[in-house]
GULOFI-488158 format. One line per field, with one value per residue: residue number from 1; residue in three letters; x, y, z of N, C-alpha, C in turn. Coordinates in nm, 2 decimals. Layout:
# residues N
n: [NUM:...];
res: [ala:...];
nxx: [X:...];
nyy: [Y:...];
nzz: [Z:...];
caxx: [X:...];
cayy: [Y:...];
cazz: [Z:...];
cxx: [X:...];
cyy: [Y:...];
czz: [Z:...];
//
This chain:
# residues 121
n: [1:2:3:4:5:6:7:8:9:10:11:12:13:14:15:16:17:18:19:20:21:22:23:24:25:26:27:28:29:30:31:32:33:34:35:36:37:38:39:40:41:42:43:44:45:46:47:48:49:50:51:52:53:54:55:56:57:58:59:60:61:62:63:64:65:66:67:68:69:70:71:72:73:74:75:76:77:78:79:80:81:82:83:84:85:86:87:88:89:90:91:92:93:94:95:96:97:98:99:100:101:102:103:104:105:106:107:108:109:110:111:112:113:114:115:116:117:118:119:120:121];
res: [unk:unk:unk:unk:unk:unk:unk:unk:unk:unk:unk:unk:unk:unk:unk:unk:unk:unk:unk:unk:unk:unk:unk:unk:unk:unk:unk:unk:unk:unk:unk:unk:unk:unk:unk:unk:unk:unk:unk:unk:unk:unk:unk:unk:unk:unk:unk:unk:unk:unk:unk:unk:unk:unk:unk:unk:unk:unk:unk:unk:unk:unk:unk:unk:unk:unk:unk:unk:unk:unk:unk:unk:unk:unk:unk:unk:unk:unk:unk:unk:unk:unk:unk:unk:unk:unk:unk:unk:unk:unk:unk:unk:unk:unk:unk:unk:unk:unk:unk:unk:unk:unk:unk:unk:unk:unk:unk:unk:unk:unk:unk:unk:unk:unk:unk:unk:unk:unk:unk:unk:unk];
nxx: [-2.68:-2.46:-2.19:-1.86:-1.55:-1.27:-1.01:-0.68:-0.35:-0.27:-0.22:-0.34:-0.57:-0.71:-0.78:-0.91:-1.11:-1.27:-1.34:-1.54:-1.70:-1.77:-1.89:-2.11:-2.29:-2.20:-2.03:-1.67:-1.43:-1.09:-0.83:-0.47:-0.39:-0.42:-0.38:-0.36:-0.67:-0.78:-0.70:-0.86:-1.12:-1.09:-1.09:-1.35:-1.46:-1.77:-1.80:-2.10:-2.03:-1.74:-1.48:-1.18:-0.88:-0.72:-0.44:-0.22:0.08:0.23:-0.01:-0.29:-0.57:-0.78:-0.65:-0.75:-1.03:-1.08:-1.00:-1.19:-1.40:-1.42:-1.49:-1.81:-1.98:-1.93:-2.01:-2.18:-2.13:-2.16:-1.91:-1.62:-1.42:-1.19:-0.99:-0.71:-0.70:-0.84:-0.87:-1.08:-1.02:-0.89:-1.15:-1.28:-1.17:-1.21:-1.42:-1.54:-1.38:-1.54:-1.61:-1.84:-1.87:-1.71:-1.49:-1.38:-1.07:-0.98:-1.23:-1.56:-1.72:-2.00:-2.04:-1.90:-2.03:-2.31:-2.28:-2.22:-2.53:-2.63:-2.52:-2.59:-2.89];
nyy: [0.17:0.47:0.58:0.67:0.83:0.96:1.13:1.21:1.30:1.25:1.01:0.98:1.12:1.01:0.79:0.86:1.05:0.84:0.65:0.83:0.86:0.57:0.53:0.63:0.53:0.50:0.35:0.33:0.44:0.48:0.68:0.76:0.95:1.16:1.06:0.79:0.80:0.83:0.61:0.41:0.53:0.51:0.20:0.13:0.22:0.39:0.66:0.80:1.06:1.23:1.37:1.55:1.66:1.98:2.04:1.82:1.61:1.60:1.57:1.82:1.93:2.09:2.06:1.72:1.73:1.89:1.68:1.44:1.54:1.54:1.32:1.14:1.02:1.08:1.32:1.49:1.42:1.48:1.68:1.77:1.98:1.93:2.10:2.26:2.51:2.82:3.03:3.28:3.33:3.07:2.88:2.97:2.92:2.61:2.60:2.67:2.44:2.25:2.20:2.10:2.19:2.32:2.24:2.34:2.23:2.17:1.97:1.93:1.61:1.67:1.89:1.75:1.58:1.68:1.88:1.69:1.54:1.77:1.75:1.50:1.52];
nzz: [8.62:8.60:8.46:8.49:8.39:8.53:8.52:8.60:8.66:8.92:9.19:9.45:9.39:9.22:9.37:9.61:9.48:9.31:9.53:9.69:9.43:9.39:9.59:9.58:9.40:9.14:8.90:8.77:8.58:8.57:8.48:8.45:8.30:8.01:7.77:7.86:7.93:7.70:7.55:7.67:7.65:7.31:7.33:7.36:7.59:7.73:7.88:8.12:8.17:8.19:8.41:8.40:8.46:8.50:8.48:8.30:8.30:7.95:7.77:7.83:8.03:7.86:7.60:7.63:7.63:7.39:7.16:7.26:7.21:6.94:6.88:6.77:6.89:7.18:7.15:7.24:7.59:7.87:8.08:8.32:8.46:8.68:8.90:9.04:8.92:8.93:8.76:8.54:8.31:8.21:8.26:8.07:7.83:7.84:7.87:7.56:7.42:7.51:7.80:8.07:8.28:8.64:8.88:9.14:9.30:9.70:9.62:9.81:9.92:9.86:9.73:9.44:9.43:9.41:9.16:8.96:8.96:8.87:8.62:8.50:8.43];
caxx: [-2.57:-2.36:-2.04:-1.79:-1.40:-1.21:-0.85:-0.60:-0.25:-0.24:-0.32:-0.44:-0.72:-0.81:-0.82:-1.02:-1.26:-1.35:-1.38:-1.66:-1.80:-1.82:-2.02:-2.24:-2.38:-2.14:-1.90:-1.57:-1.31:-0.98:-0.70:-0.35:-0.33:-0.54:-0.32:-0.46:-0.81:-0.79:-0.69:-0.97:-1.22:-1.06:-1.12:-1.48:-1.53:-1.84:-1.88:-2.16:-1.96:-1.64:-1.44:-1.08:-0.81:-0.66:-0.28:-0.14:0.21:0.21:-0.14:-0.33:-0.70:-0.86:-0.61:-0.79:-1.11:-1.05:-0.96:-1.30:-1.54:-1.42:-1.57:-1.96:-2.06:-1.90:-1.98:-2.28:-2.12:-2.10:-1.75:-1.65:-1.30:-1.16:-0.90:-0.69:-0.75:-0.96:-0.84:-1.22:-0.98:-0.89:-1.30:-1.35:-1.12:-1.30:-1.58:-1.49:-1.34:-1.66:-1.64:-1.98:-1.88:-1.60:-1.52:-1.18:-1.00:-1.04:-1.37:-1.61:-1.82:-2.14:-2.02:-1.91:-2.25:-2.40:-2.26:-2.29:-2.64:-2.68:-2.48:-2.62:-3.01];
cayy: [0.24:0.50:0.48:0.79:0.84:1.02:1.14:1.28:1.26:1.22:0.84:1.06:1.21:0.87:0.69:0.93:1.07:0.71:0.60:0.87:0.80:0.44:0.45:0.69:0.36:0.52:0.27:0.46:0.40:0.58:0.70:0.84:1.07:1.21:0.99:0.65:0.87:0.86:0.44:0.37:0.56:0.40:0.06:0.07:0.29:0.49:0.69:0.89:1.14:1.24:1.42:1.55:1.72:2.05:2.01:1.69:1.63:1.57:1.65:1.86:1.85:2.12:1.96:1.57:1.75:1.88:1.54:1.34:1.60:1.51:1.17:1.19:0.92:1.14:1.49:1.54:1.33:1.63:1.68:1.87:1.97:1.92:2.17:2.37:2.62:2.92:3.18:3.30:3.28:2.95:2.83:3.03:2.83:2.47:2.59:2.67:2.33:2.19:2.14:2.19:2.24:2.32:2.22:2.34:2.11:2.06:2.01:1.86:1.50:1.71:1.99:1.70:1.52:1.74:1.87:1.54:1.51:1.84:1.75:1.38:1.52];
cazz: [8.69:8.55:8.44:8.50:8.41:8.60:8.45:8.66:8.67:9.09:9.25:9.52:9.38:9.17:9.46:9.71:9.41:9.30:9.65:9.65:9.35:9.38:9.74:9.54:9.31:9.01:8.81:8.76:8.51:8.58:8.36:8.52:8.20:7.89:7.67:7.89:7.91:7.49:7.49:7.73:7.49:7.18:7.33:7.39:7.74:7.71:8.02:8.12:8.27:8.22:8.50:8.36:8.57:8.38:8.43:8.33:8.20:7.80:7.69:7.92:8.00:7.79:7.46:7.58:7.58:7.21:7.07:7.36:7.16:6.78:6.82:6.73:7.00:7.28:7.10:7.42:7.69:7.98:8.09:8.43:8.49:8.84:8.85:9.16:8.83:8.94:8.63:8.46:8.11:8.16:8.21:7.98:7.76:7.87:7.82:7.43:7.42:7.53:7.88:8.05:8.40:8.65:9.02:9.18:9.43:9.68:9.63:9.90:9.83:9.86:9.59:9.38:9.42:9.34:9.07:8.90:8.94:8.80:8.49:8.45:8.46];
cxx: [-2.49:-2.26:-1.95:-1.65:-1.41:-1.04:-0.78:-0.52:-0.18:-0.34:-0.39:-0.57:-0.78:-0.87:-0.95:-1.13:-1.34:-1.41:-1.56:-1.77:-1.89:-1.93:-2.13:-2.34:-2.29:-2.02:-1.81:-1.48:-1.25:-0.88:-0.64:-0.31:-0.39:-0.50:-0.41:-0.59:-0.83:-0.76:-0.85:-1.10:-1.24:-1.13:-1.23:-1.53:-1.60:-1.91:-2.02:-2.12:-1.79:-1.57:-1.29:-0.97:-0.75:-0.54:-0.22:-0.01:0.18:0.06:-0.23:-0.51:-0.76:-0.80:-0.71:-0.94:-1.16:-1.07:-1.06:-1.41:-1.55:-1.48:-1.70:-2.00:-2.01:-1.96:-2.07:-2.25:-2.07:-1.93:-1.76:-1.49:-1.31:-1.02:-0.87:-0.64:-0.88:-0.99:-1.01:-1.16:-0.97:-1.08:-1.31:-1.32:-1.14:-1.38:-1.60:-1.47:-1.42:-1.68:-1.78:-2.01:-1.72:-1.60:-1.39:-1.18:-0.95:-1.16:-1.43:-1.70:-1.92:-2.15:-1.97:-1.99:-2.33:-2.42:-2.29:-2.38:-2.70:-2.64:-2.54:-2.79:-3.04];
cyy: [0.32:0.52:0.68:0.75:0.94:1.04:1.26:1.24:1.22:1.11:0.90:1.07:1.12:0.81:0.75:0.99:0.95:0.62:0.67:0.84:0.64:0.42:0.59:0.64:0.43:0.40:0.37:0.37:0.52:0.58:0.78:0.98:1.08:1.11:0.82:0.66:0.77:0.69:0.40:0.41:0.49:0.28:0.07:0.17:0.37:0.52:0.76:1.03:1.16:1.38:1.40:1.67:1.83:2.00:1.88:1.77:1.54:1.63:1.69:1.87:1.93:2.06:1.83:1.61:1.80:1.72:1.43:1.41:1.58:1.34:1.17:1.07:0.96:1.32:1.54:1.47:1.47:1.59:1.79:1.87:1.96:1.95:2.22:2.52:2.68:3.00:3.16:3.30:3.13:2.83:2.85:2.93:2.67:2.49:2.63:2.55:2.21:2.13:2.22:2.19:2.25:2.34:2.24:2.27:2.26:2.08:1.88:1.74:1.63:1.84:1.85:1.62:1.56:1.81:1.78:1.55:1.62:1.83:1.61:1.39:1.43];
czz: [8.59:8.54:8.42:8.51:8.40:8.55:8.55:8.71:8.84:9.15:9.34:9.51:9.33:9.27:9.57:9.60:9.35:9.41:9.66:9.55:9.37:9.53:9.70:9.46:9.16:9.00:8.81:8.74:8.54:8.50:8.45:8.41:8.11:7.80:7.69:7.88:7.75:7.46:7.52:7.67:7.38:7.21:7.35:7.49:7.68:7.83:8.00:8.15:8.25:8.29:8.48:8.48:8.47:8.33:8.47:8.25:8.07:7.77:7.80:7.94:7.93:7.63:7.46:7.53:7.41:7.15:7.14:7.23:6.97:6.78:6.87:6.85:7.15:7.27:7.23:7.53:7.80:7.96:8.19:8.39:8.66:8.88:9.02:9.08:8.90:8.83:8.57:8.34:8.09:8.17:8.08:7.81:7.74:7.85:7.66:7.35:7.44:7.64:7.91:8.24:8.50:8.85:9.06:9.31:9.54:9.69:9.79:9.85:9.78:9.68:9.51:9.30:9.33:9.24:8.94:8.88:8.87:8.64:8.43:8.42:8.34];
//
């Protein structure tokens, strides 16, 4: 089974995108913010997958990506954003940062699906 955190500062979106994930056969660690994201790392979590939100409050998600991709046991772990960001500067800017995909809200299961499965091949 793979293992996917999800970081995004709205219980909303935790709750209804892990709902999805989880009745997709995915594990799913959540963090309310890049800061909890960055403990839950620290301690041990090694997703397959991680799925970050752009704008949080305090560290936002192309900064958590910076500071997920300096540690060598994450440096290839994909990474999507899941953003109600459309701007082609700001991808442009995740994808610099090292994200390696990008889904704007809201999105549908089926575009998130399948997304996923194209980033987990």
């Amino acid at each position: 089974m793979k293992t996917i955190m999800l970081v995004d500062d709205s219980a909303t979106v935790l709750l209804s995108i892990s709902g999805i994930l989880s009745k997709a056969g995915f594990q799913v660690v959540t963090a309310n913010s890049a800061e909890d994201g960055q403990r839950k790392l620290a301690a041990g979590t090694k997703p397959d997958l991680l799925i970050t939100d752009l704008n949080m409050p305090g560290m936002n998600g192309i900064e958590f990506i910076k500071v997920v991709r300096q540690r060598p046991e994450l440096r290839f772990m994909p990474i999507l954003f899941l953003t109600t960001e459309s701007q082609q500067s700001k991808r442009a800017e995740a994808k610099a940062a090292g994200a390696s995909g990008w889904i704007v809200k809201p999105a549908t299961a089926d575009t998130l699906l399948n997304t996923i499965k194209l980033v987990l091949r």
